[in-house]
C-alpha positions as CSV (number, residue, x, y, z in Angstrom):
1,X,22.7,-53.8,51.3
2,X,21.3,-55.0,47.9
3,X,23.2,-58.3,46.7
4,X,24.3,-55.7,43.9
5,X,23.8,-52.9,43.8
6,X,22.2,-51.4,40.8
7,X,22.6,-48.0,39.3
8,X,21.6,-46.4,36.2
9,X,23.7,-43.6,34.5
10,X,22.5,-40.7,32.5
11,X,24.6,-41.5,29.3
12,X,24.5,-37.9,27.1
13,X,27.7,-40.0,24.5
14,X,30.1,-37.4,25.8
15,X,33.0,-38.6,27.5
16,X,31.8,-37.3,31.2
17,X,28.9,-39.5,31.2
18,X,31.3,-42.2,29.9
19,X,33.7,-42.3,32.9
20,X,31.2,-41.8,35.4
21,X,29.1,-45.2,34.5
22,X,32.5,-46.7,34.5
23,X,33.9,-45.6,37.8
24,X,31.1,-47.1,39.3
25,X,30.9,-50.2,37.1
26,X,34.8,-50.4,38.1
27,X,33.0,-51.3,41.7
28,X,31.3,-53.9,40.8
29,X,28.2,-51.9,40.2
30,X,25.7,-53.5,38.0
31,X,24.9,-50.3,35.5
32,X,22.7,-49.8,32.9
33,X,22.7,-46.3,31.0
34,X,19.5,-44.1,30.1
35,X,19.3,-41.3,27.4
36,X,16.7,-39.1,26.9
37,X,15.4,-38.3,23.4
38,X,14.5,-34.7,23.2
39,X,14.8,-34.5,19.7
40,X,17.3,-31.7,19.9
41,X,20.6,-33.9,20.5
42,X,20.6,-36.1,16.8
43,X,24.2,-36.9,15.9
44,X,25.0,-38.1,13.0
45,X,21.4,-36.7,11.1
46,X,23.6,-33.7,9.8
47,X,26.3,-35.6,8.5
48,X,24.1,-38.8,6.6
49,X,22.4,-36.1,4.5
50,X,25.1,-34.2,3.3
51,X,27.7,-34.9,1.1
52,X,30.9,-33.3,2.0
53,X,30.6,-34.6,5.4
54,X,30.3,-38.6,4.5
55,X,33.1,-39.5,5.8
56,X,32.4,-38.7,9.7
57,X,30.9,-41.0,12.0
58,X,27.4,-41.8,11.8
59,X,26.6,-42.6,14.7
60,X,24.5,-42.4,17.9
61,X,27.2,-41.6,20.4
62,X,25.3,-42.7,23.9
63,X,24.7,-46.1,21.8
64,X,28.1,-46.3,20.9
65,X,28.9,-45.5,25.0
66,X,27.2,-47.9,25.7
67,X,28.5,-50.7,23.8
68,X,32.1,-49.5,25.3
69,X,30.9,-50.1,28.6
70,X,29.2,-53.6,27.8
71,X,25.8,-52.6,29.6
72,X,22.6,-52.1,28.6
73,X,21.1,-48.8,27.2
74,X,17.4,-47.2,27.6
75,X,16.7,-44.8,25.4
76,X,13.4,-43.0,26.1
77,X,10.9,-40.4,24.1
78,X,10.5,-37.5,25.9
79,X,9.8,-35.0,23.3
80,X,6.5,-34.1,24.2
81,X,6.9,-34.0,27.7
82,X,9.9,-32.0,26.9
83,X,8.1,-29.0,25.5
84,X,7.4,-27.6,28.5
85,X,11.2,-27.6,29.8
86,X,11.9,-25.7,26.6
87,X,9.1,-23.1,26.0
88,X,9.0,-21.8,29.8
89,X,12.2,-23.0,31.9
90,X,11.9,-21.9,35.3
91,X,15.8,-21.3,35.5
92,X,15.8,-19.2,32.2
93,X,18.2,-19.8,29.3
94,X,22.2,-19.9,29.0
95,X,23.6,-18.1,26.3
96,X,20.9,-19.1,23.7
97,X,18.1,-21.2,23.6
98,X,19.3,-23.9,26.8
99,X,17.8,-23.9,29.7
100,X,20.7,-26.5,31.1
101,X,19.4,-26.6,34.4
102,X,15.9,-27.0,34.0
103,X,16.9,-29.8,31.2
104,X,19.0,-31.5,34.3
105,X,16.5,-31.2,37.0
106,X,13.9,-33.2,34.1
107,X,16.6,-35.3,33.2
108,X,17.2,-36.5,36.9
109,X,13.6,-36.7,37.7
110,X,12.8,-39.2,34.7
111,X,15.4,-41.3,36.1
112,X,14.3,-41.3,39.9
113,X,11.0,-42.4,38.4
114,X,12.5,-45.0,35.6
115,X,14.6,-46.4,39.2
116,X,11.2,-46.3,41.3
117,X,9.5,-48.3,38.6
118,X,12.7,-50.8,37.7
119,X,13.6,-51.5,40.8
120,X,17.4,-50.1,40.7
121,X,19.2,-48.5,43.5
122,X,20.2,-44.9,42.6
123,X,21.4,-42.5,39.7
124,X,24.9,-41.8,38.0
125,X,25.3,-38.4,36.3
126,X,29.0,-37.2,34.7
127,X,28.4,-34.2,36.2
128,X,32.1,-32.1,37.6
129,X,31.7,-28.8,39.5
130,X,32.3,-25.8,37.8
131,X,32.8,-27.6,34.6
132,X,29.2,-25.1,33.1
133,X,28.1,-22.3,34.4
134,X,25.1,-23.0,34.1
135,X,24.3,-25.9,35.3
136,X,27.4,-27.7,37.3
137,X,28.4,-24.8,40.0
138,X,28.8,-26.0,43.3
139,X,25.2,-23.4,44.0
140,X,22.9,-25.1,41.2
141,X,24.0,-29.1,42.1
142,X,21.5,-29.5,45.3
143,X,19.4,-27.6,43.3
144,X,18.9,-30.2,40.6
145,X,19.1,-32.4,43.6
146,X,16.1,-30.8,45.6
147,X,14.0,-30.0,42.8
148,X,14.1,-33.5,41.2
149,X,13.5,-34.6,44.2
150,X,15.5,-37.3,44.0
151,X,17.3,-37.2,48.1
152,X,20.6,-38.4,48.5
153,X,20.5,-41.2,45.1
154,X,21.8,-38.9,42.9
155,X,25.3,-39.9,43.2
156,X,28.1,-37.4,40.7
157,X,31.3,-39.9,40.9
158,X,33.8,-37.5,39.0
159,X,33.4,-34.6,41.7
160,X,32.0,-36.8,44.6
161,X,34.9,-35.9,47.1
162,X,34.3,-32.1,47.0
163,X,30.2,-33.1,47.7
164,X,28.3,-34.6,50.8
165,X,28.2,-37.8,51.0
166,X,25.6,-39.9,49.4
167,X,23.4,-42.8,50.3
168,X,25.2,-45.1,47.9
169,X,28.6,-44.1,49.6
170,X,27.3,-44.2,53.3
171,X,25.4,-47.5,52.6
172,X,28.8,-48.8,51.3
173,X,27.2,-49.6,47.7
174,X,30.5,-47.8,46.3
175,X,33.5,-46.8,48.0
176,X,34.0,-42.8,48.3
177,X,38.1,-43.1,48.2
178,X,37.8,-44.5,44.6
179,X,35.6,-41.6,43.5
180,X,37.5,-38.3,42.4
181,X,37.4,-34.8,43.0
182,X,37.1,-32.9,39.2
183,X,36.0,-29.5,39.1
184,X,36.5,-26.5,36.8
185,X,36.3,-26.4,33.0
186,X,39.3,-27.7,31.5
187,X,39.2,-30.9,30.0
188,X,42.6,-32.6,31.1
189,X,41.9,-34.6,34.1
190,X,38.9,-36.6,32.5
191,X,41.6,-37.0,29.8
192,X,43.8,-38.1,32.1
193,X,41.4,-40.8,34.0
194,X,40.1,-42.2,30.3
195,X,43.7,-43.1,29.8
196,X,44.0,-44.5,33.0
197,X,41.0,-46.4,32.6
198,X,42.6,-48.0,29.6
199,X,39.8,-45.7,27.4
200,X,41.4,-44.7,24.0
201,X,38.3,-42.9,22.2
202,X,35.2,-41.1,23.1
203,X,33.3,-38.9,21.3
204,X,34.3,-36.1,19.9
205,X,33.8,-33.0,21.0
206,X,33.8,-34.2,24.4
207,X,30.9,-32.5,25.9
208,X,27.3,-32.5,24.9
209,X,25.3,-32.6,21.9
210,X,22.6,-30.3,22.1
211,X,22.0,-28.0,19.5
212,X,20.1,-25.8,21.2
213,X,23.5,-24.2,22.3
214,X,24.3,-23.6,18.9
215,X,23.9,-19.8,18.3
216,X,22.3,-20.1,14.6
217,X,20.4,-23.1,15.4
218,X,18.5,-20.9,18.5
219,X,18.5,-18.0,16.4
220,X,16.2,-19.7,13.8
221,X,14.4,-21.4,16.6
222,X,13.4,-18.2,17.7
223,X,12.2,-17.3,14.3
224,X,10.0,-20.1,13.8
225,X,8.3,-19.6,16.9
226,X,7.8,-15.6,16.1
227,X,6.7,-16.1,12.8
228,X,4.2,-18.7,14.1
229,X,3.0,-16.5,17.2
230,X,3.5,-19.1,19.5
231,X,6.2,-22.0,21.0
232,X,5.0,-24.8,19.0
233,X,6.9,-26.8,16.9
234,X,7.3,-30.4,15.9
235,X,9.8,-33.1,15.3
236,X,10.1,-32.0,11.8
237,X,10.7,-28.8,13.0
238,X,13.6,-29.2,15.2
239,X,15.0,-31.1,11.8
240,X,14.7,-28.8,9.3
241,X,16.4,-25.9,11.3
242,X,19.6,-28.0,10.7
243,X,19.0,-28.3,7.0
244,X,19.8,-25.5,4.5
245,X,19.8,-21.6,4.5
246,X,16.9,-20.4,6.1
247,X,15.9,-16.8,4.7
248,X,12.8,-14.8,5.8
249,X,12.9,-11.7,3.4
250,X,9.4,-10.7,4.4
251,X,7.7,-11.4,7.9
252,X,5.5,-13.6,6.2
253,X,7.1,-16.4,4.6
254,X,10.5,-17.9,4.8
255,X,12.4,-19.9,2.6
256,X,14.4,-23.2,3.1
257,X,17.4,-23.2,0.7
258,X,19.4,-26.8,-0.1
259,X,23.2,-25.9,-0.2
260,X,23.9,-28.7,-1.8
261,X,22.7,-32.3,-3.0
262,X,22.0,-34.2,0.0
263,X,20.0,-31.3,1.4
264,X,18.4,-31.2,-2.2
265,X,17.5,-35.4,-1.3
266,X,16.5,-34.1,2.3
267,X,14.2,-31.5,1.3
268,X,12.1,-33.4,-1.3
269,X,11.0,-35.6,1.2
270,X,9.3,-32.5,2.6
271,X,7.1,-31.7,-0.6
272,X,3.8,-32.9,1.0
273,X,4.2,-30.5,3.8
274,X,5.0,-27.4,2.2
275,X,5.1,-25.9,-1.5
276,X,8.7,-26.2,-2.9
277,X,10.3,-24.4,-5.7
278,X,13.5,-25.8,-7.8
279,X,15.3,-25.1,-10.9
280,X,14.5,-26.4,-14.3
281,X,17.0,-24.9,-16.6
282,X,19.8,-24.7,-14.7
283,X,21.3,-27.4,-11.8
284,X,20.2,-25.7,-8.7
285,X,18.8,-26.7,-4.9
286,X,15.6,-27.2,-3.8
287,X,13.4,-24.7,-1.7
288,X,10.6,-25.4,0.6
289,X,8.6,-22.1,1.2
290,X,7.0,-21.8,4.5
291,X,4.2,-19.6,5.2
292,X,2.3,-16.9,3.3
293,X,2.7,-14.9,-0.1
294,X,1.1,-13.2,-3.2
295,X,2.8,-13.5,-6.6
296,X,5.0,-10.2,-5.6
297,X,6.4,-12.5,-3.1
298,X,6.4,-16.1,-5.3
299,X,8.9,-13.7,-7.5
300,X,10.9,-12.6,-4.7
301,X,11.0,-16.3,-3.9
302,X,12.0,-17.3,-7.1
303,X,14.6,-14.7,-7.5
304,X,16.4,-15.7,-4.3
305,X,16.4,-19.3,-5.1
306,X,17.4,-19.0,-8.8
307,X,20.8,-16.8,-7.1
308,X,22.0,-20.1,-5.5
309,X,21.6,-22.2,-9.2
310,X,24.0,-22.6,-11.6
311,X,22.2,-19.8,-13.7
312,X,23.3,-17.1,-11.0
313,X,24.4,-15.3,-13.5
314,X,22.2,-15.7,-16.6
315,X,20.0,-13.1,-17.8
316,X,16.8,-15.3,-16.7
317,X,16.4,-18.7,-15.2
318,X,13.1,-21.3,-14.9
319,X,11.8,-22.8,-11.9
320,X,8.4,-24.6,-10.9
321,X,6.7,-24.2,-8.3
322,X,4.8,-27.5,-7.1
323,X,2.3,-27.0,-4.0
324,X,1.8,-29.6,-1.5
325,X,-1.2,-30.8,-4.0
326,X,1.7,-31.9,-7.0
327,X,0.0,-28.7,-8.8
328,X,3.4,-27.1,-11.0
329,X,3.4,-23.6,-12.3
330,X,5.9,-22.7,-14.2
331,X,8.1,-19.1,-13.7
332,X,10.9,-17.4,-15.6
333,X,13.2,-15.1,-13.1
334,X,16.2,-12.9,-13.5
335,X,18.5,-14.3,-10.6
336,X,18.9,-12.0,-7.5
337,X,22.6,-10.2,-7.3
338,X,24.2,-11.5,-4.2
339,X,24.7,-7.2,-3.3
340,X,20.8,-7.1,-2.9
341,X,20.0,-9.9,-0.4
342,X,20.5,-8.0,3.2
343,X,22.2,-9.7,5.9
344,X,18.9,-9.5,7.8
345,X,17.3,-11.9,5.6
346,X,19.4,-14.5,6.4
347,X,18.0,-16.3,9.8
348,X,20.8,-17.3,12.2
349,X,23.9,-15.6,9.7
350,X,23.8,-18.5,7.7
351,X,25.4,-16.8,4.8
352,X,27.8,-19.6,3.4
353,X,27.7,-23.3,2.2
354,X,29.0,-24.1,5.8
């Protein structure tokens, strides 16, 4: 038996992950947390741009776990290596673009290999049975299990008595009658067990982060990857599907509408990348045009853009286009009428200023 045992937790900054590490630091565990960046789980990016949301929290939530817990937190790139999870999951999708159970079985296997190379004694993961169905029934557990191939290290505290034992628990590292026996989706008993834990907060919601199961998030996601013919995409990809209205009115091009100042901030930091259109005569957002057009299309651009301004319902309104060279030309629209911009246009139903 180690002198102390050492464990490290996958820390997601929902409150699962959150009791697990401390159930086992509770047995006098030495634990120290891991997240893995995948670029798709950025809390807080949404609500530092814009305005009306200023007043939530900013802030990393599997940090801020961490710093609960008093331990030590690695946080580790995996966005490349991630690609591959994303664009062909062996396990499929859930309801949109997540493939939750190939993401756990990569997830686990990172840590079996950050353990093998820091010298730590097995994994923690918040995991409860039943709790998704995608990922957390009592069938797909071993599976993450076996296909990691991570043996008997992988230990889930907050549904460990309805599972079979584990090295840490047969070795004596932790002791099995102060591990619990969660399953099923409703939220009460971890309520219950942070309040008994003396934990008052935790992040709220209290489950993941990920937006890729966010119905209009995968829904442009898809686009993007149509448009382009392929499943590439880049950090600043997986940011800007966040960031304003996204309209594709022809199969070609797509525009990226700011719905309100801080988008308008957000976006101009984007000039360099693609052309960009705003509004000279009247207050209005900025729009970043992605992908091909003629000047048929630049108008139909223009058009849509010039709806969102303050001139929406002047008889003409004047915007520049600047390309990503700081070359401006200058155009003079009548605004589009709300009545003639289809539904389909709009990627992901993004129809509001929500």
């Amino acid at each position: 038996m180690p002198e102390q045992p050492k464990a490290v937790a996958l820390i997601s900054g929902g409150l699962d992950s959150m009791l697990a590490a401390r159930v086992v630091q509770d047995q006098g565990v030495h634990v120290e947390g891991i997240n893995f960046y995948t670029g798709f789980c950025v809390e807080g990016h949404t609500h530092a741009i814009r305005s009306k949301d200023q007043q939530r929290p900013k802030r990393n939530n599997a940090l801020w776990v961490a710093e609960q817990l008093g331990m030590p937190l690695h946080i580790v790139d995996v966005i490349e290596e991630y690609k591959e999870v994303l664009t062909n999951p062996r396990y499929g999708y859930g309801a949109n673009l997540n493939p939750c159970l190939d993401c756990k079985v990569f997830m686990v296997r990172k840590a079996r290999e950050w353990i093998e190379a820091n010298g730590f004694d097995f994994i923690v993961t918040g995991e409860v049975i039943g709790q998704r169905p995608k990922s957390q029934t009592r069938d797909k557990l071993p599976v993450i299990t076996r296909d990691a191939e991570v043996e008997d290290l992988l230990l889930r505290p907050l549904s460990a008595k309805l599972l079979e034992r584990t090295r840490p628990e047969r070795e004596g590292w932790v002791d099995r009658e102060r591990l619990h026996d969660l399953h099923g989706r409703s939220r009460k008993p971890q309520f219950a067990l942070a309040r008994s834990l003396g934990i008052e907060a935790w992040a709220q919601p209290a489950g993941g982060c990920c937006f890729l199961t966010d119905a209009s998030y995968s829904a442009k996601l898809a686009d993007l990857w149509q448009a382009r013919g392929s499943r590439e995409y880049d950090l600043d990809d997986i940011m800007l599907l966040k960031v304003g209205r996204h309209l594709r009115p022809r199969e070609h091009f797509k525009l990226i509408i700011a719905r309100e100042a801080g988008e308008t901030r957000f976006l101009q930091g984007y000039k360099r990348r693609y052309p960009h259109l705003r509004t000279i005569s009247h207050g209005g957002p900025v729009a970043l045009i992605d992908g091909t057009w003629d000047e048929h299309d630049l108008e139909l651009a223009a058009r849509l853009v010039a709806r969102y301004s303050s001139g929406r319902n002047a008889e003409r309104v004047d915007l520049e286009l600047e390309d990503t060279e700081g070359n401006v030309q200058s155009l003079a629209v009548p605004p589009m009428a709300p009545e003639n911009v289809p539904d389909a246009w709009y990627v992901g139903g993004d129809h509001g200023d929500g």
